[in-house]
MARSE-490229 format. One record per atom (N, C-alpha, C): residue in one letter; x, y, z. Coordinates in steps of 0.02 Angstrom, whole numbers, plus 50000, padded with zeros to 5 digits. Atoms other than C-alpha are relative to their C-alpha. Layout:
aXYZ;...
***
This chain:
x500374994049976;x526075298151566;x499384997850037;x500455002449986;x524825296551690;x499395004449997;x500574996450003;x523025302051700;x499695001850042;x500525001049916;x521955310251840;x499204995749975;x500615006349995;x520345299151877;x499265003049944;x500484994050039;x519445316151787;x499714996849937;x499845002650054;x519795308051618;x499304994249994;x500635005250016;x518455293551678;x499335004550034;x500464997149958;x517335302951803;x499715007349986;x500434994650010;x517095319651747;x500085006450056;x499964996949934;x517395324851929;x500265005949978;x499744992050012;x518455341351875;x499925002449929;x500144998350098;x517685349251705;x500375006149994;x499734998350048;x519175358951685;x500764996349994;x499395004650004;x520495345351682;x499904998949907;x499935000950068;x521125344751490;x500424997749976;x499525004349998;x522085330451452;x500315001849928;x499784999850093;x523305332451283;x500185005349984;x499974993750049;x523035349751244;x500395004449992;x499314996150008;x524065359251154;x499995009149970;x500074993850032;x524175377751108;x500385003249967;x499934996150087;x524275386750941;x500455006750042;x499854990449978;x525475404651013;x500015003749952;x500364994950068;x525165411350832;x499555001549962;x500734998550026;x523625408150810;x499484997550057;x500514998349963;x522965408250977;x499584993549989;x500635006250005;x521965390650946;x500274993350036;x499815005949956;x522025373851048;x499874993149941;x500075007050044;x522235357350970;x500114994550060;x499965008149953;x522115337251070;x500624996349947;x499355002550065;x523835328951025;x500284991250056;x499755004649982;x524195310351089;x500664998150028;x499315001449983;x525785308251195;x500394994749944;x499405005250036;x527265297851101;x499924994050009;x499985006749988;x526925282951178;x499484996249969;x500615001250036;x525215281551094;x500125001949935;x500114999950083;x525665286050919;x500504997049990;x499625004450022;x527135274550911;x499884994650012;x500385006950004;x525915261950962;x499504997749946;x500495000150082;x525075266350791;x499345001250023;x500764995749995;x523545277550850;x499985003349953;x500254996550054;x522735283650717;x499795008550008;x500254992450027;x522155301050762;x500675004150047;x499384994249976;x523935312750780;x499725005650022;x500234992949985;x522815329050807;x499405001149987;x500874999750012;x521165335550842;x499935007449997;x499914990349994;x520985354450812;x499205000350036;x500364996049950;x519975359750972;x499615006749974;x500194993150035;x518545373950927;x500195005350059;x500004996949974;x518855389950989;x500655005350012;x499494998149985;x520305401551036;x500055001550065;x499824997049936;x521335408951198;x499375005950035;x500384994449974;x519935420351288;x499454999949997;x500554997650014;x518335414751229;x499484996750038;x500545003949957;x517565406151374;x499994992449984;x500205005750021;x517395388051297;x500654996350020;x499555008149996;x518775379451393;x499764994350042;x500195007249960;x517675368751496;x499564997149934;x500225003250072;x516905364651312;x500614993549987;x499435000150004;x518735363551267;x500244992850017;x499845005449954;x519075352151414;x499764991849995;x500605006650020;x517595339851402;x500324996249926;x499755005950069;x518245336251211;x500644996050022;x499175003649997;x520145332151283;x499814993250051;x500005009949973;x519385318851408;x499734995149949;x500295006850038;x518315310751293;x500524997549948;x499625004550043;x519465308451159;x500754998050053;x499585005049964;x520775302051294;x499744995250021;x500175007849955;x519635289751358;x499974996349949;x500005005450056;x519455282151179;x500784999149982;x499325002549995;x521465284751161;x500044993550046;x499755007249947;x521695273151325;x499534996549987;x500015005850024;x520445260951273;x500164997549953;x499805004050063;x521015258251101;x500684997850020;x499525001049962;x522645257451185;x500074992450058;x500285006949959;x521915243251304;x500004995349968;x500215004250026;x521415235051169;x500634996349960;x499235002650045;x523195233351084;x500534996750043;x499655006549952;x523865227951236;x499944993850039;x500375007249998;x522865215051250;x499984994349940;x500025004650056;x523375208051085;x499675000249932;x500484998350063;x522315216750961;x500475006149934;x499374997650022;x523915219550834;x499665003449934;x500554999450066;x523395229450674;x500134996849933;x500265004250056;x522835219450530;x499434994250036;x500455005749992;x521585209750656;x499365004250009;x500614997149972;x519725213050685;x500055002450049;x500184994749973;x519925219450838;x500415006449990;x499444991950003;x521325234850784;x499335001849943;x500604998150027;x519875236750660;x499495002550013;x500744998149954;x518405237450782;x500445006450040;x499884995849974;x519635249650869;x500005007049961;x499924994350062;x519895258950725;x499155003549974;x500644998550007;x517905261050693;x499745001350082;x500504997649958;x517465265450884;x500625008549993;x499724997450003;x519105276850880;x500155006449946;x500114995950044;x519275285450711;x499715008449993;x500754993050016;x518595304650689;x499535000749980;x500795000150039;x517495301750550;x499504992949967;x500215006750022;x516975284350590;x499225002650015;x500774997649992;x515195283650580;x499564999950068;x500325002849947;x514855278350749;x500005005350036;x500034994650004;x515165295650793;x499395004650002;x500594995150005;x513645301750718;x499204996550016;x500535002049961;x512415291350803;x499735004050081;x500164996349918;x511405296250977;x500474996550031;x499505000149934;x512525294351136;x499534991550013;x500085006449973;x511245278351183;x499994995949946;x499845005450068;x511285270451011;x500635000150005;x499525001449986;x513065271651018;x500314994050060;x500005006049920;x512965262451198;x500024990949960;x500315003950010;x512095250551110;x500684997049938;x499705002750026;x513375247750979;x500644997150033;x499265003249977;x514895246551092;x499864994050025;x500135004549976;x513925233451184;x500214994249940;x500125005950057;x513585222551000;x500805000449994;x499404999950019;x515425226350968;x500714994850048;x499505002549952;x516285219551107;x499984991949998;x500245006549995;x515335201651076;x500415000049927;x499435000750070;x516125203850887;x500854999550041;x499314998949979;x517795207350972;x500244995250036;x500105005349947;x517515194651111;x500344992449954;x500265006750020;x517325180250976;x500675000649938;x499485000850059;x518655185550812;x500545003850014;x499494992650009;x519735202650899;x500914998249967;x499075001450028;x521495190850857;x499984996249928;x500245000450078;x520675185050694;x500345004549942;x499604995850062;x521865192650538;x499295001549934;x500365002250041;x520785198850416;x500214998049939;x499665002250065;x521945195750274;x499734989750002;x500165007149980;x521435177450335;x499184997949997;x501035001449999;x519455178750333;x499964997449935;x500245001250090;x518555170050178;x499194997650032;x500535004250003;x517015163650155;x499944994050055;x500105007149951;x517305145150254;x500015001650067;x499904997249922;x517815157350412;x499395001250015;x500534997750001;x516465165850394;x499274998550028;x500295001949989;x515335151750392;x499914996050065;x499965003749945;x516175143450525;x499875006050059;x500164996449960;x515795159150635;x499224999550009;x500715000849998;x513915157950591;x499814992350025;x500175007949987;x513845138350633;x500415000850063;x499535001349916;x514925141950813;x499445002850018;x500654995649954;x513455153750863;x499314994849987;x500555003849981;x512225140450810;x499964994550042;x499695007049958;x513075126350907;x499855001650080;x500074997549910;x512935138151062;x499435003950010;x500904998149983;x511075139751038;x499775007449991;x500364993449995;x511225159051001;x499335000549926;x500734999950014;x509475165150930;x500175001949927;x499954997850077;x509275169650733;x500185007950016;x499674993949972;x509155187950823;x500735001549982;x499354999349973;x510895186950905;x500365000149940;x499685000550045;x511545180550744;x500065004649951;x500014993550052;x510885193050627;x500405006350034;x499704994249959;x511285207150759;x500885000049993;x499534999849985;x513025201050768;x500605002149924;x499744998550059;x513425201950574;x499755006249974;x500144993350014;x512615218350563;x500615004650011;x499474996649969;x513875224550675;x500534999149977;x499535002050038;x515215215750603;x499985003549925;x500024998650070;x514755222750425;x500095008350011;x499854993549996;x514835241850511;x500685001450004;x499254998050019;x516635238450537;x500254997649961;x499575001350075;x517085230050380;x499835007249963;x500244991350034;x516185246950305;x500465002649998;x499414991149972;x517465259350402;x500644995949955;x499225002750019;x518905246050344;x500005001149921;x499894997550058;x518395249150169;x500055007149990;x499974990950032;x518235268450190;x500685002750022;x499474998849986;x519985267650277;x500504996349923;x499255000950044;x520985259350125;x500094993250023;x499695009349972;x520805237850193;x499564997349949;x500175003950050;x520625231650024;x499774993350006;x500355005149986;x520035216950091;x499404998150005;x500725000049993;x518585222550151;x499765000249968;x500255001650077;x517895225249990;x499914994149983;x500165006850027;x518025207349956;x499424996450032;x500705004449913;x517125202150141;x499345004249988;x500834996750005;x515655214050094;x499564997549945;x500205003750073;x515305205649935;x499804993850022;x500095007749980;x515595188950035;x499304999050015;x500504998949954;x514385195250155;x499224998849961;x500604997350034;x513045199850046;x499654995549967;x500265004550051;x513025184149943;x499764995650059;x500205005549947;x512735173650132;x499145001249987;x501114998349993;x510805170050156;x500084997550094;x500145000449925;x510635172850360;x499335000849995;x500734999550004;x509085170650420;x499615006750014;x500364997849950;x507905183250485;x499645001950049;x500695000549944;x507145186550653;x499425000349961;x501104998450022;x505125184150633;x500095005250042;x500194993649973;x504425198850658;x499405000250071;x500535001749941;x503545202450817;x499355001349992;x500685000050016;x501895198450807;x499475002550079;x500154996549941;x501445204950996;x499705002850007;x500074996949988;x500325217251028;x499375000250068;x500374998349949;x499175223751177;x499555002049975;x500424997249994;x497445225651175;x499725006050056;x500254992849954;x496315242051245;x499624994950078;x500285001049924;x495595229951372;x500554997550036;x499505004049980;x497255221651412;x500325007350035;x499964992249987;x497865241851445;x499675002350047;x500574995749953;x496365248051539;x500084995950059;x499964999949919;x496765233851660;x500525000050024;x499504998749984;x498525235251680;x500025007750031;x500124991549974;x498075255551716;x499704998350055;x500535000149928;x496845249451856;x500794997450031;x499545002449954;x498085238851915;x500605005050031;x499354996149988;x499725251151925;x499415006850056;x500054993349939;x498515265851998;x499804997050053;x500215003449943;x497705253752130;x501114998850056;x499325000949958;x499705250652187;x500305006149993;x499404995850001;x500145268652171;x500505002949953;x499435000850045;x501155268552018;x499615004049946;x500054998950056;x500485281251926;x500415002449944;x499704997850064;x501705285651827;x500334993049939;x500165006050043;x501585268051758;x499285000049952;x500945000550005;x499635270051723;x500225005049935;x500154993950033;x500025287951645;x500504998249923;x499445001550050;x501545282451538;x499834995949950;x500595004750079;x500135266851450;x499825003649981;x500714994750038;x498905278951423;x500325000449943;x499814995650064;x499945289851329;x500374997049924;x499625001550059;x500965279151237;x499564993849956;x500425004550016;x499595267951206;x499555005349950;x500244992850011;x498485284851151;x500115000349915;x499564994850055;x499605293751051;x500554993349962;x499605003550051;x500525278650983;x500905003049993;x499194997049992;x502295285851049;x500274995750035;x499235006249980;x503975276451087;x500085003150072;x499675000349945;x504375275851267;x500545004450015;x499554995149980;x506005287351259;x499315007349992;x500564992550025;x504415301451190;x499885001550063;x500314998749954;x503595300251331;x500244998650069;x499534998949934;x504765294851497;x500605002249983;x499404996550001;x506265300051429;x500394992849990;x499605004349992;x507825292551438;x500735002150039;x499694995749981;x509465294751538;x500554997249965;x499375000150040;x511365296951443;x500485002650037;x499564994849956;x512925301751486;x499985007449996;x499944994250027;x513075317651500;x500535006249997;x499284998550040;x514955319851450;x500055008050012;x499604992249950;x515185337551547;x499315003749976;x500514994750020;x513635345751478;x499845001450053;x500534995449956;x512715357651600;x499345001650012;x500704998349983;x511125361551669;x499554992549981;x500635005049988;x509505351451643;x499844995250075;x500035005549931;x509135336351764;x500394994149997;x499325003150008;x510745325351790;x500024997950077;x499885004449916;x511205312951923;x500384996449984;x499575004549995;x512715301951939;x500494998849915;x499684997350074;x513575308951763;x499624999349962;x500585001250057;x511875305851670;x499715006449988;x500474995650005;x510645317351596;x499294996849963;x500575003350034;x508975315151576;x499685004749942;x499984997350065;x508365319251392;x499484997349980;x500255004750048;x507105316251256;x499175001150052;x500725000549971;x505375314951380;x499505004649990;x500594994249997;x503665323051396;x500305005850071;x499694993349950;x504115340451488;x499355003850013;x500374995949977;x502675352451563;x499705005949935;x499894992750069;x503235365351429;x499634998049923;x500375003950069;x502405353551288;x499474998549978;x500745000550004;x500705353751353;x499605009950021;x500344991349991;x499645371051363;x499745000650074;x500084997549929;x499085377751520;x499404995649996;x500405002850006;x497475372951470;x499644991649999;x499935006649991;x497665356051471;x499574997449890;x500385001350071;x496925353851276;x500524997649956;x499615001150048;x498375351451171;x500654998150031;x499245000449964;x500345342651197;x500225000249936;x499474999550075;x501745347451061;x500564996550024;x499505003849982;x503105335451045;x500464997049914;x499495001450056;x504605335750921;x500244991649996;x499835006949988;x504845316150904;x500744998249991;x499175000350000;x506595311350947;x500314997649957;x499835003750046;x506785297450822;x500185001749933;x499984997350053;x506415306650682;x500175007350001;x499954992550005;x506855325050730;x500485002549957;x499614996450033;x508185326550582;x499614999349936;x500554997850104;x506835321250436;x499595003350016;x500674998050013;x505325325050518;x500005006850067;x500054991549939;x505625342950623;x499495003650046;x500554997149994;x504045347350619;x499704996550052;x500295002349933;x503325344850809;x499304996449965;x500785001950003;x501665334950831;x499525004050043;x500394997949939;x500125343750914;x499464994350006;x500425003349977;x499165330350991;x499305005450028;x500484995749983;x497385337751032;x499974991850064;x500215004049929;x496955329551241;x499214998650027;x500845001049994;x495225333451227;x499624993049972;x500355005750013;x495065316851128;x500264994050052;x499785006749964;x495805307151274;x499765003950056;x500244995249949;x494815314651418;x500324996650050;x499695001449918;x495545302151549;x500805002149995;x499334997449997;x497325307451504;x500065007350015;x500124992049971;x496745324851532;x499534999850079;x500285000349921;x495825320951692;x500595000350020;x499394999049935;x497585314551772;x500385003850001;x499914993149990;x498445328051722;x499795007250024;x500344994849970;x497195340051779;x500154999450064;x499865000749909;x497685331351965;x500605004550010;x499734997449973;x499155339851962;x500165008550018;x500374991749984;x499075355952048;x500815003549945;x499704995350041;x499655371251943;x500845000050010;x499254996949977;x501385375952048;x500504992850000;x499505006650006;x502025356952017;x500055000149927;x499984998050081;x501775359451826;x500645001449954;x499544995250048;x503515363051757;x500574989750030;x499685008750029;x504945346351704;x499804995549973;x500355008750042;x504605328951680;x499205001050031;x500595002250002;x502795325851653;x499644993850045;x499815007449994;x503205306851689;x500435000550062;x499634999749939;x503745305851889;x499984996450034;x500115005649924;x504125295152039;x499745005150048;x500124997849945;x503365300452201;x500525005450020;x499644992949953;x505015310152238;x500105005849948;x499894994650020;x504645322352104;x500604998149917;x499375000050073;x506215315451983;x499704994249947;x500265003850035;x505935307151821;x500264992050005;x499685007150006;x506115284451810;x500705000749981;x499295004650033;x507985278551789;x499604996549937;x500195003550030;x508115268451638;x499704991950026;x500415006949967;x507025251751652;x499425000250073;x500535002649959;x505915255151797;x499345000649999;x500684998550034;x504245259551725;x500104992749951;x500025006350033;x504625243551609;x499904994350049;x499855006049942;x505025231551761;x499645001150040;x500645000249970;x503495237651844;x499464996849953;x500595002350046;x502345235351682;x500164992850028;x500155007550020;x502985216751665;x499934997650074;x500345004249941;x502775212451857;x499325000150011;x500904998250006;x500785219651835;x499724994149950;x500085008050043;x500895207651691;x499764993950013;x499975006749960;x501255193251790;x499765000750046;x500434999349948;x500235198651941;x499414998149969;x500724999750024;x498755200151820;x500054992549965;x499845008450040;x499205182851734;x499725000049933;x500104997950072;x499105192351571;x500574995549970;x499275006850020;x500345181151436;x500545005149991;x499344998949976;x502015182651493;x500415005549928;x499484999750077;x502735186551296;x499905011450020;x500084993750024;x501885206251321;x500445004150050;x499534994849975;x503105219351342;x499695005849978;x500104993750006;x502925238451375;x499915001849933;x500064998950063;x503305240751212;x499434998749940;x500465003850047;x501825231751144;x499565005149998;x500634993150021;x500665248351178;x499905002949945;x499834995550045;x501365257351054;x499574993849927;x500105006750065;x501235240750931;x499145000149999;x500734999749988;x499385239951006;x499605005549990;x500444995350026;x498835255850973;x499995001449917;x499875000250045;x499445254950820;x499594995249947;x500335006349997;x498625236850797;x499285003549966;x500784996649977;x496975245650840;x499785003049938;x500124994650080;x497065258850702;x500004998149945;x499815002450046;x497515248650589;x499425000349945;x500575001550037;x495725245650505;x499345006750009;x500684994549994;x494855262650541;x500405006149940;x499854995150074;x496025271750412;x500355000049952;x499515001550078;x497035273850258;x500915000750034;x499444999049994;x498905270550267;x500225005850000;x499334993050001;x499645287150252;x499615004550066;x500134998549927;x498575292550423;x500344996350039;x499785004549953;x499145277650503;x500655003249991;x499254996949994;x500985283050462;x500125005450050;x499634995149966;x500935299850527;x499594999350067;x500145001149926;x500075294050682;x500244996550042;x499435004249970;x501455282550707;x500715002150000;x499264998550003;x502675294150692;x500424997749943;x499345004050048;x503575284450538;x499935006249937;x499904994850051;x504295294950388;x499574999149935;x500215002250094;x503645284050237;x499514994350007;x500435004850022;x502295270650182;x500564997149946;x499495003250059;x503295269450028;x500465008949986;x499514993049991;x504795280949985;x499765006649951;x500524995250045;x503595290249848;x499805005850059;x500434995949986;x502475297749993;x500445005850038;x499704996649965;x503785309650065;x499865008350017;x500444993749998;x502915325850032;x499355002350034;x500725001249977;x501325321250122;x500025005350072;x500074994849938;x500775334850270;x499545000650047;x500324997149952;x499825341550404;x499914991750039;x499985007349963;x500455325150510;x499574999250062;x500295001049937;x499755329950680;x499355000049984;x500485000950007;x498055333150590;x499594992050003;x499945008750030;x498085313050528;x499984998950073;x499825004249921;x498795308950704;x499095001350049;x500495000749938;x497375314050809;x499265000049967;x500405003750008;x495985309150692;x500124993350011;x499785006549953;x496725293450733;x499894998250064;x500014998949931;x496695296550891;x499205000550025;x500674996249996;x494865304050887;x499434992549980;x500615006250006;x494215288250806;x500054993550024;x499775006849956;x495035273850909;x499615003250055;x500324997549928;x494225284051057;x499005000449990;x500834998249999;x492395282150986;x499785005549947;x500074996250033;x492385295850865;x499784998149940;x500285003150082;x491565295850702;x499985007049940;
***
């Protein structure tokens, strides 16, 4: 059976590969041609929401490509040799599965796992696991040190590896059970922790520098995240697929998501509210940053005239918000223009403002001015976060 190109591209959102319909009960279900379930695909049927009439078949639709595009790659992957009982019909079985967990991650953490996955797959996918023990095991950790990969890489790579022994124990691969035990008893090392951070004068001249070239939405993007002590997706955003969804701001099947928006700061320029992405399923409750304690972050915002006021906050010259990486790959060439040390990354603001605070207040301010849920798993009841946050804020800026 073949597929139109829809299936990868998206190009027609009402192309609906699979689907099958209920005539007695009016409901749609996704059902795998023959050739794929006698190749031993695991998911025979997906019950589609919705019934005949109720508007939701480009919903509808969107679910039948995506789960065909994970049919034909797990499918790829078996005809490439990945027979089941090996790690990779395993790793297929954990990106593939319904209620594998990988599922219930964000769309770019997910990215992020298929990436780590494919280097697992790359290195054991014709590996039996009835055949793994301990000595394999070790000889997998001593091949990655032979080829110079980093303590990182290594840890990263058995993390990943241990998410799909997980699914293989929640599927019924009594084995796995044994390899998680194995696992557990190994001693891998640890990355050191990054010890990195950016100082306020190291900041103030990287800001000269980016507005002297123009770049303010490099300048504006330190401030804030330097400031307010927010993660980079908070404040530029980030872009994802965006797997048939509608509306917002979208370019080349992406959507851009997650950023500072217009709608988050008051007319007035005094206050920005911002639901933090990271945490928006423990911690719900938006932050109100008060702007009045950062008067130059409220100066450059004040530049922009009223009737430009509405989207991304965070813009290039033509109005649309950074792609991923180019506000980063500007910081670190300002870096190296300024012949600041090479090691500091974008990311270090956040670490640096953080740094900063560190000694002007009590741990459980510092927390909720960093956005994190807990100090210790006791303090979980603790409140009025944005208050904490922008005395923080109030006294890194001179305040007393």
């Amino acid at each position: 059976m073949g597929f139109d190109k829809s299936v990868w591209d998206d190009s027609d959102p009402s192309y609906a590969p699979c689907i099958k319909h209920r005539k007695d009960r009016g409901t749609y279900f996704w059902r795998p041609p023959k050739k794929y379930l006698d190749a031993g695909y695991a998911v025979k049927t997906y019950a589609l929401p919705g019934c005949k009439g109720d508007g939701l078949d480009y919903d509808r639709a969107r679910q039948c490509r995506a789960l065909t595009r994970e049919m034909l790659e797990w499918y790829d992957g078996e005809t490439n040799g990945r027979q089941p009982g090996t790690w990779g019909w395993l790793i297929a079985r954990y990106k593939h599965d319904q209620f594998s967990g990988i599922h219930e991650v964000r769309p770019t953490t997910r990215a992020d796992y298929l990436k780590a996955l494919a280097r697992v797959e790359n290195a054991i996918g014709n590996v039996l696991i009835e055949e793994t023990n301990y000595e394999r095991m070790m000889t997998w950790r001593r091949s990655m040190q032979e080829k110079g990969r980093s303590v990182h890489y290594i840890k990263k790579w058995f993390t990943h590896w241990g998410l799909v022994n997980s699914h293989g124990i929640k599927i019924g691969e009594l084995k796995c059970r044994e390899l998680k035990i194995i696992r557990e008893e190994m001693r891998l090392k640890n990355p050191a922790s990054r010890s990195t951070c950016i100082s306020r004068d190291q900041v103030n001249a990287v800001v000269a520098e980016a507005d002297k070239r123009g770049q303010c939405h490099v300048s504006l993007s330190v401030l804030i995240r330097f400031e307010f002590m927010l993660r980079g997706v908070d404040v530029v955003g980030q872009w994802e697929d965006a797997n048939g969804r509608e509306g917002g701001i979208q370019d080349g099947g992406k959507m851009w998501v997650d950023g500072l928006t217009w709608d988050m700061i008051s007319q007035d320029l005094s206050s920005l509210t911002k639901v933090i992405s990271k945490t928006r399923d423990s911690l719900p409750e938006p932050y109100v940053y008060d702007l009045r304690n950062t008067p130059d972050i409220q100066r450059r915002l004040s530049k922009v005239p009223k009737e430009r006021r509405r989207g991304p906050v965070i813009t290039l010259p033509n109005g649309r918000p950074p792609k991923n990486g180019v506000v980063t790959r500007a910081f670190k060439q300002i870096i190296r223009d300024l012949k600041l040390p090479e090691e500091l990354q974008i990311r270090d603001t956040r670490a640096g403002g953080i740094s900063e605070a560190k000694g002007m207040v009590d741990p459980y301010s510092l927390r909720d001015a960093a956005q994190h849920t807990q100090v210790t798993t006791t303090d979980r009841y603790a409140r009025n976060r944005s208050e904490t946050a922008n005395k923080v804020v109030f006294m890194r800026n001179g305040g007393t």
